[in-house]
N, C-alpha and C positions, 0 to 999 in steps of 0.2 A: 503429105503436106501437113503440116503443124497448126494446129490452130489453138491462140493461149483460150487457159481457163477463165473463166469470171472469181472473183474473190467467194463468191459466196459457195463455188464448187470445191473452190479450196479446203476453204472449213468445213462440209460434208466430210468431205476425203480426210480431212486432218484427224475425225473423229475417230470412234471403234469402230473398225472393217468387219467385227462382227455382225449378227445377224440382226437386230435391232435397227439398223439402218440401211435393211433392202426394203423396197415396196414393190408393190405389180399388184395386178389383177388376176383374179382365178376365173375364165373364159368355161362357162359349163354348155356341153353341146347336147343336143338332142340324137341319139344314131350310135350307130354301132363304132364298138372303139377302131380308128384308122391304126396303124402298122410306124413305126418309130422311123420306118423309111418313108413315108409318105407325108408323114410332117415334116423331115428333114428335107423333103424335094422341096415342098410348099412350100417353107421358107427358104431354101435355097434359088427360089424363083424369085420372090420378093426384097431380097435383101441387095440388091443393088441400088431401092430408093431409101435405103437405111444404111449409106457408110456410116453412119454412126456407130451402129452396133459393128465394125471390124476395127473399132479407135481402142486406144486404150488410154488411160490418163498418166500422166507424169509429171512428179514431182522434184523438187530437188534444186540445188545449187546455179541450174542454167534457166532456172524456173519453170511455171506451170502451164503445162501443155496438152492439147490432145492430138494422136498420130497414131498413122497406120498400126496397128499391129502385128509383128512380125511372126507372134506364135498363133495368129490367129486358125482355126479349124471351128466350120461350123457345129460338126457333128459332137466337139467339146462343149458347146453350149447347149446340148438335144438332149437331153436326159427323161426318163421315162419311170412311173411310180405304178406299182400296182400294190392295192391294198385289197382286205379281207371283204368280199359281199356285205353289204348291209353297216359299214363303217358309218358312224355318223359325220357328216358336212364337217363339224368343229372339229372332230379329232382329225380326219380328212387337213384341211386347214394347218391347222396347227403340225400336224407334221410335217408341212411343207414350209413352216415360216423354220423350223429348225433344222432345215437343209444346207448346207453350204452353196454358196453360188460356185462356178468355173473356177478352177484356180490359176488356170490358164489362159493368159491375153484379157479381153475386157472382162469387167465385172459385174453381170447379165447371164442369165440363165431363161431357159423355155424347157418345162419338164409337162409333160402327156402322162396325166393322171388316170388311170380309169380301174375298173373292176369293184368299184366303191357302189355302186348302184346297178340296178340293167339298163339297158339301154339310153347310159348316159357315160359322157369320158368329160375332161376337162382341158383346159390347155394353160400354163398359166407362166406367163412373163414375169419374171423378178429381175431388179436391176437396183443396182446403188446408188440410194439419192447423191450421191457427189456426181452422178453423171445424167441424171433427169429429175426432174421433180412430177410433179401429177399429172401437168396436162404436156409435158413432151414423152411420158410412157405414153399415155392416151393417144397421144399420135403414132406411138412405135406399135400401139393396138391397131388402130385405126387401118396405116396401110398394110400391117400381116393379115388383118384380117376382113379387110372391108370389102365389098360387092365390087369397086371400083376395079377395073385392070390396074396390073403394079405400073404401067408406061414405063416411059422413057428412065433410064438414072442421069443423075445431074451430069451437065458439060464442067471442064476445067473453064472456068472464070463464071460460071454460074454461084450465083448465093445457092449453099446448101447447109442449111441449118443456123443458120446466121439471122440476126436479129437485125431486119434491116425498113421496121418502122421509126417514125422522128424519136429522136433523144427526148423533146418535153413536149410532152400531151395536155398540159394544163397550162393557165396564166399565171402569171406572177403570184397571185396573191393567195391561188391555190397551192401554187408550191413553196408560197413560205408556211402556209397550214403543215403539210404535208410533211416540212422539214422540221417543224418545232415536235410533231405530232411522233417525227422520229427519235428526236432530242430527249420526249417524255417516255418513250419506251427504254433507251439505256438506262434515262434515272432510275425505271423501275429495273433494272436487272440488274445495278448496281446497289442501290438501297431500295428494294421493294419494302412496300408500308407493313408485310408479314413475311417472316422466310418460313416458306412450304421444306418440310424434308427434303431431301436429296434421297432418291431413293437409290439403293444397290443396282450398279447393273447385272442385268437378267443375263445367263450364263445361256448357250441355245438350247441346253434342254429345260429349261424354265422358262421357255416362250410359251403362248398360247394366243387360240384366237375364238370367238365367237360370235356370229353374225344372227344376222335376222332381212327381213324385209318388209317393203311398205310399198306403194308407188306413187309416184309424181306428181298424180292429181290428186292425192290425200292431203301430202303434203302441203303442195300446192294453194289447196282448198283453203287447210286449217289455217297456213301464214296469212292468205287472203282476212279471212276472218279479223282476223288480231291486226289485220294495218302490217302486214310482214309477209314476207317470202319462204320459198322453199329451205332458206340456211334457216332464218327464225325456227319454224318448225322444226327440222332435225337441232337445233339446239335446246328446245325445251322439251323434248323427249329425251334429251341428256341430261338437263337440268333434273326430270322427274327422275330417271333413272339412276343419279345421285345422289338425289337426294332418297329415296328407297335402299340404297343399299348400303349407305353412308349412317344409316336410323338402324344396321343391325350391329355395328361395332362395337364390342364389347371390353374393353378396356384402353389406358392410356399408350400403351402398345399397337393398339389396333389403328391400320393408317385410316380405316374406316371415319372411326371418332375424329382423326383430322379436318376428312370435309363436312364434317355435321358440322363443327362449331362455327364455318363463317363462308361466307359469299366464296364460289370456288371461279378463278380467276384461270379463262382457258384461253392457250396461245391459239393463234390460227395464222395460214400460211394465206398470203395475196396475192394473185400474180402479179405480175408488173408488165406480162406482155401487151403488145398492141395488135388489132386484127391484123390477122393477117400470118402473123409469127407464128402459129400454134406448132409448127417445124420445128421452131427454134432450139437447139442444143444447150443441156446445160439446165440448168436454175436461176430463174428470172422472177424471183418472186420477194416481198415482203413479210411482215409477220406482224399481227398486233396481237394485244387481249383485248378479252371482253371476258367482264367479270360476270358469271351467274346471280340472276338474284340470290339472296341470302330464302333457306325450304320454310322458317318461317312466312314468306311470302304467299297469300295466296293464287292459284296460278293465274289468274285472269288478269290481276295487279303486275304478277311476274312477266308473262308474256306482254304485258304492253311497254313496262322497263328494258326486258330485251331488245325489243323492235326500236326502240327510244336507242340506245346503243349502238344497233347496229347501221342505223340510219347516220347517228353521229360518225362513226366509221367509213361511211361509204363517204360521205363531205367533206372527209378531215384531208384531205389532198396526198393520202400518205403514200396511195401506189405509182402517181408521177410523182413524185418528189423522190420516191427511192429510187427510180426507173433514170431519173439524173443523177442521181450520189452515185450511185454502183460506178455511171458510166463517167463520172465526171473530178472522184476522189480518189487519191493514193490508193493501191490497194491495198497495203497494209494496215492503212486506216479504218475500208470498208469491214476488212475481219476483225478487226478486236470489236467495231459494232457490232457484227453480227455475230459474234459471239456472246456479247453483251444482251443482245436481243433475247437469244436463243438458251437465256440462262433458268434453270431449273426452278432456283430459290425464287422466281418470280410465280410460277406459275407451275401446277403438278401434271398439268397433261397438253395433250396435243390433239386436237381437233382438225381435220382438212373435209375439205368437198371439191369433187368433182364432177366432169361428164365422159363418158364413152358416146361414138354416135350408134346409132341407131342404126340395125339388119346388119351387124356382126357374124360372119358365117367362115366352115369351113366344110370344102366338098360338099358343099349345098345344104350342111349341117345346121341350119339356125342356132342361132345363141341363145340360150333359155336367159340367161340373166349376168353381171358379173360383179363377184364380189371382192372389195378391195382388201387391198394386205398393204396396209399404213405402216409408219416408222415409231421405231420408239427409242425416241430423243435420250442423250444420256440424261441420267440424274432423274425421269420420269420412269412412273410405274407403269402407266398404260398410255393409250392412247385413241382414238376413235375419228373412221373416215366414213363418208357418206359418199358411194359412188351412181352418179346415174346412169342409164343404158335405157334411151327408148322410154319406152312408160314407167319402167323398172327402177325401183332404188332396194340396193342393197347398204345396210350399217354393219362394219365391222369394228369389234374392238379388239387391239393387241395388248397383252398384259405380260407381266410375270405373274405365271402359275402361283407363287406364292403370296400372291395376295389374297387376301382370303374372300372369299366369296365374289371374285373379280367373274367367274365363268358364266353367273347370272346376268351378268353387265346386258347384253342384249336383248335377253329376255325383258329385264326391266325397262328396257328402250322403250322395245312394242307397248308394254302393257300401258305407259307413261303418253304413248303418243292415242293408243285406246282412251284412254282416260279424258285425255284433251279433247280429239274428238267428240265425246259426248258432252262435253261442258256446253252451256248456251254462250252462246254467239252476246258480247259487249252490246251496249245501248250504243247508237250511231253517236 
């Protein structure tokens, strides 16, 4: 059975089917590594509440759709990595973001990483934002791997995967915010007030990744602190972390010296789902920026301008307002916005956050922790996602390798979110 695409999966899919534009999660287990046949059963048990993953997308002159696919085979998507003892995590990582996905039927892959540590393996889902965006992988984690039994697969005339909360979530007055609010974003992708470089796309072996971690209640704590949340915080641990690595650029060459000279202006992805939907198929999300304060700032002044922004952001009506455009304009319309949105010269990177739930397991394996594998937008250098699981936050960044001193990125995270932490606490 057919089901059309949304416009905004369109433009995913439109873009480079390179490697740049897969995301997923790297699921790290505790226990002895399992047998490439036992993950193939395990998911071969489970995948009857995931038609999704046997669809494949189609484009073209009868237009854009998703349907069965005909070459589907699961064991084409099973793929299995063994590296050297004692590998470290990033390079681990990173040579799994410069893997190709299946080249056969959908465009999703599950590779069984292990022999990188002892008594630990990994499991880790990759898939092409043109067919999920963060929190419908989350969900393709969710039932492969969650405590729940897989139950029942959906009936013929049952919703599955389908977006079937109200079209408008807010009042009038919200969504003409929300719609001006989207109006202000094309002006900036069409004449932004600075054009940021356009950076080369990263070829796959000049991917790289490097992570770090923190947990929920640090986070949590420090946002509290400053009048802000858990996104605050991971944002000014990025703000620190670039403005430190941005102060070692050493010529008019170096894209470093770019963000030293001015407030660095980062895109971030919204959802637009409603409870209930987190099944939903596809990409259902929004995008705004939010400009970093300017590193002459000092940070207590800075974090309280952040939290002032993003407060502004959550008011601005933007996630029901797009949540009716998507469903309610041409679609042809929809993509040259969201092309427009998603334009580089506005902004040099890409930020997302999201959640995994919590007691993530396999063959009774507990989940130590899971760290995300973000996208990186064309025209952008790097990029940085914040995934949580449980009490656990993992930060990863994806770059081109050739950026120079891009590999410390997450190091500098930690030290920037160290740093904040010991700050004192604002006068009430």
């Amino acid at each position: 059975m057919k089901h059309p695409l949304n416009p905004i999966d369109e433009v995913f899919l439109a873009m480079d089917r390179e490697l740049g534009l897969v995301q997923g999660q790297f699921l790290r287990f505790r226990g002895l590594t399992p047998s490439l046949g036992e993950l193939h059963d395990h998911l071969a048990e489970r995948l009857p509440r995931l038609p999704r993953l046997t669809h494949r997308a189609v484009t073209g002159g009868r237009g854009a759709f998703r349907a069965p696919s005909s070459v589907f085979e699961l064991s084409d998507h099973v793929q299995e990595m063994k590296l050297p003892v004692g590998t470290p995590l990033d390079e681990v990582l990173s040579a799994l973001v410069r893997r190709p996905l299946c080249e056969r039927g959908p465009l999703w892959t599950i590779t069984l990483v292990h022999s990188y540590a002892d008594d630990e393996y990994a499991v880790c889902y990759r898939v092409h934002h043109g067919l999920e965006d963060g929190m419908g992988a989350a969900h393709v984690a969710a039932v492969l791997f969650g405590a729940q039994a897989p139950g029942r697969p959906p009936r013929d005339g049952e919703r599955s995967g389908r977006r079937s909360g109200p079209l408008f979530t807010a009042g009038p007055r919200e969504l003409l915010r929300g719609a001006l609010s989207v109006g202000a974003g094309m002006t900036r992708g069409l004449a932004p007030g600075r054009l940021w470089p356009r950076a080369q796309g990263a070829a796959p072996e000049n991917l790289a990744m490097c992570s770090t971690s923190a947990t929920r209640r640090e986070l949590s704590e420090l946002g509290r602190v400053f009048g802000g949340t858990v996104n605050d915080a991971f944002l000014m641990g990025l703000w620190g972390a670039l403005s430190a690595w941005s102060a070692t650029g050493d010529g008019r060459r170096d894209v470093r010296s770019v963000f030293r000279k001015a407030p660095v202006p980062v895109r971030m992805p919204l959802s637009t789902r409603h409870e209930g939907e987190e099944d939903a198929v596809g990409n259902h999300l929004t995008t705004t920026v939010l400009t970093l304060p300017g590193h002459e700032v000092p940070p207590a002044d800075a974090f309280a301008q952040l939290v002032g922004s993003t407060q502004r952001m959550r008011s601005s009506g933007l996630r029901p307002a797009s949540r009716a455009l998507v469903a309610l304009l041409p679609a042809p319309l929809i993509r040259w916005t969201v092309r427009r949105l998603l334009s580089p010269r506005s902004s040099p990177l890409y930020a997302s956050n999201y959640a995994l739930p919590a007691g993530l397991s396999f063959r009774d394996d507990p989940a130590v922790d899971a760290i995300p594998l973000g996208v990186l937008l064309p025209g952008n250098a790097l990029s940085v996602t914040l995934l949580s699981c449980g009490s656990r936050v993992q930060v990863s960044f994806l770059y081109d390798r050739r950026l120079p001193g891009a590999r410390r990125l997450a190091e500098l995270w930690r030290e920037a979110l160290d740093e904040l932490n010991a700050m004192d606490a604002p006068p009430a």
